[in-house]
N, C-alpha and C positions, 0 to 999 in steps of 0.2 A: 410432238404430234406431226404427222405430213399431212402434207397438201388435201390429201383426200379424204382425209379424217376429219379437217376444217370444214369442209365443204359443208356437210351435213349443219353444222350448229350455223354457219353463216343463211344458209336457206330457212331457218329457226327464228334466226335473229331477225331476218326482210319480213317473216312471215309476220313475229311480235309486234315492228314497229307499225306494219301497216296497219293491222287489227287494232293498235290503241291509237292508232292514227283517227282509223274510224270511228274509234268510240267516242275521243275525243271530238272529232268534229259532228257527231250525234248529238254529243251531251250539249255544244257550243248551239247547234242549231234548237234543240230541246227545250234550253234556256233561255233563247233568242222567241220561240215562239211563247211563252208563259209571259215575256213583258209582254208583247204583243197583246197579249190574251188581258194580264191589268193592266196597260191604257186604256184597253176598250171597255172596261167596265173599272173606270177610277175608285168608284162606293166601296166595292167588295174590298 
């Protein structure tokens, strides 16, 4: 492969990681507010 035929899958690959970067830190926040959510109401 050249240089310029990498290009494309490397802009693929920044695009992947950031996208599960953010879902990642979605799901972390996500999960962060649901303890939130039972401290505040320990019964349930």
């Amino acid at each position: 492969m050249s240089s310029a035929e990498l290009i494309p899958v490397a802009d693929f690959l920044v695009d992947f990681v950031g996208a599960a970067g953010d879902f990642f830190s979605g799901l972390s926040f996500f999960l962060g507010s649901l303890d939130a959510v039972s401290a505040l109401f320990p019964a349930a």
